[in-house]
C-alpha positions in Angstrom: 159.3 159.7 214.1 161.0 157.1 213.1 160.7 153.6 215.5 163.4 152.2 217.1 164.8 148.8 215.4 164.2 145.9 218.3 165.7 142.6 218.8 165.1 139.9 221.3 166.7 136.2 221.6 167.0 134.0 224.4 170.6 132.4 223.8 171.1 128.9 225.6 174.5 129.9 226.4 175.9 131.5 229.8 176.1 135.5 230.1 179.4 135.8 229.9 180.0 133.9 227.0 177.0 135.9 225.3 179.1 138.9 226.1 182.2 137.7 224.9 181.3 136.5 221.8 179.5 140.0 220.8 182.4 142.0 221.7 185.5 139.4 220.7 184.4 137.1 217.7 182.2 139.2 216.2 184.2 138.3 213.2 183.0 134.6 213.6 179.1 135.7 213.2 179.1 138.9 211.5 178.1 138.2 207.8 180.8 139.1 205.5 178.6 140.5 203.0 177.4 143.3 205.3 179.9 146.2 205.1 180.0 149.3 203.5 184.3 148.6 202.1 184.2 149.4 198.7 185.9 145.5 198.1 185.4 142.2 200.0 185.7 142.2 203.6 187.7 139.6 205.3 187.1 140.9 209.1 184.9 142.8 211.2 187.1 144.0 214.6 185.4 145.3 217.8 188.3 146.9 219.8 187.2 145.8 223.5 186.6 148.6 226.0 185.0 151.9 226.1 186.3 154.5 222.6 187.2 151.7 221.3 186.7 151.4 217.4 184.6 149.4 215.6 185.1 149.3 211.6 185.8 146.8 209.0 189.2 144.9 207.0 188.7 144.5 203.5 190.9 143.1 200.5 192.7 146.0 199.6 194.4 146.5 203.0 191.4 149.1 203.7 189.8 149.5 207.3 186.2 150.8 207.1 185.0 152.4 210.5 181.4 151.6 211.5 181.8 153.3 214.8 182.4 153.0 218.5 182.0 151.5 221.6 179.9 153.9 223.8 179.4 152.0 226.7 181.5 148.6 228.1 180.1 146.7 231.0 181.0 143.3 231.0 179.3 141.4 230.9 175.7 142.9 231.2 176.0 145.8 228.4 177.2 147.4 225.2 176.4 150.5 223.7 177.5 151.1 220.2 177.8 154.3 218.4 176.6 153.6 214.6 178.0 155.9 212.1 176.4 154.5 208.9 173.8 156.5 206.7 170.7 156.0 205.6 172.9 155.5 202.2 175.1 152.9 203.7 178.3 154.9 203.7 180.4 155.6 206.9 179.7 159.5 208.0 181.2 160.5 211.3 178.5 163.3 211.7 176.2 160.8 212.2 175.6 159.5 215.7 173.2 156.4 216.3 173.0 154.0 218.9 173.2 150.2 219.1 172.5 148.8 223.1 172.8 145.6 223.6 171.7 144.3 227.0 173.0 140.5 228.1 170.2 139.3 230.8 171.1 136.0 232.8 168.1 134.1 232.9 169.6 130.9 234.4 173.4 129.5 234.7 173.3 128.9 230.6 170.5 131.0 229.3 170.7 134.5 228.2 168.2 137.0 227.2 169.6 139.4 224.5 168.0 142.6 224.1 169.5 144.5 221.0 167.9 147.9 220.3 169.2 150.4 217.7 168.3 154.4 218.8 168.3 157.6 217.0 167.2 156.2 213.8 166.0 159.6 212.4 169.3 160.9 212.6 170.3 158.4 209.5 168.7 160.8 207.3 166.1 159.9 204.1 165.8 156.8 203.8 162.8 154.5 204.9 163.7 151.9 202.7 167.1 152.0 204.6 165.1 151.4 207.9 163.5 148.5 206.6 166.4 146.9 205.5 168.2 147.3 208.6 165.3 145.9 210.2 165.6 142.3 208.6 169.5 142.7 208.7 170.1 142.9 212.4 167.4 139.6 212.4 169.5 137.7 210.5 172.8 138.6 212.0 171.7 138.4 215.5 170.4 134.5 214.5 173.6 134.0 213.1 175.0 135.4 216.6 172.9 133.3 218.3 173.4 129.9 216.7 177.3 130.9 216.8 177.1 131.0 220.6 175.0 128.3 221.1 177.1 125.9 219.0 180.8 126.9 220.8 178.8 126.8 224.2 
């Protein structure tokens, strides 16, 4: 069995701008080198509320999906489906799950649990695994330092 990927920072920012600036500037923090477009990406778009999509814009006018949102409760939690492969390609058979839990701990600090599920259902790939590992640490510290420096 494969172990879930899990993620912890304590933001000094308030919850509700924690939440906000997951779900509507992840453009702002999301590294535009991690996409799975087969040219550059200029955006990464979370469409607010439950179904909504979540996918990539890229150079050539192409949107790349990376999945959907599962579950929208601002501003406490978001659950996203992940639809990439252990190869790094979008596949809409594949169902993973990104939760993402915003815990006030004081008027501005929040504690950000991010946990990504099902990871055996990515198929071969342990090598995947551990590079997802390290990439959701660095984009969640780029998350984190994006929030704390507009709050």
């Amino acid at each position: 069995m494969i172990p879930n990927i899990k993620k912890e920072l304590l933001v000094a920012a308030a919850q509700e701008s924690c939440f906000k600036a997951f779900t509507q500037k992840m453009d702002l923090w999301w590294p535009k080198t991690h996409h799975v477009g087969k040219c550059a990406m200029i955006a990464m778009v979370l469409e607010q509320g439950q179904g909504g999509r979540w996918y990539s814009k890229h150079e050539d006018g192409s949107e790349v999906n990376v999945g959907t949102v599962l579950s929208w409760n601002p501003y406490e939690l978001l659950v996203l489906n992940w639809q990439i492969n252990a190869n790094f390609q979008y596949d809409p058979g594949v169902t993973t799950e990104v939760e993402v839990q915003f815990i006030a701990e004081g008027p501005k600090t929040t504690r950000v649990l991010m946990e990504h599920k099902d990871l055996h259902r990515l198929g071969e790939g342990g090598k995947a695994i551990e590079s997802m590992d390290e990439g959701w640490g660095m984009i969640l510290n780029l998350y984190k330092n994006t929030v704390e420096y507009e709050a």
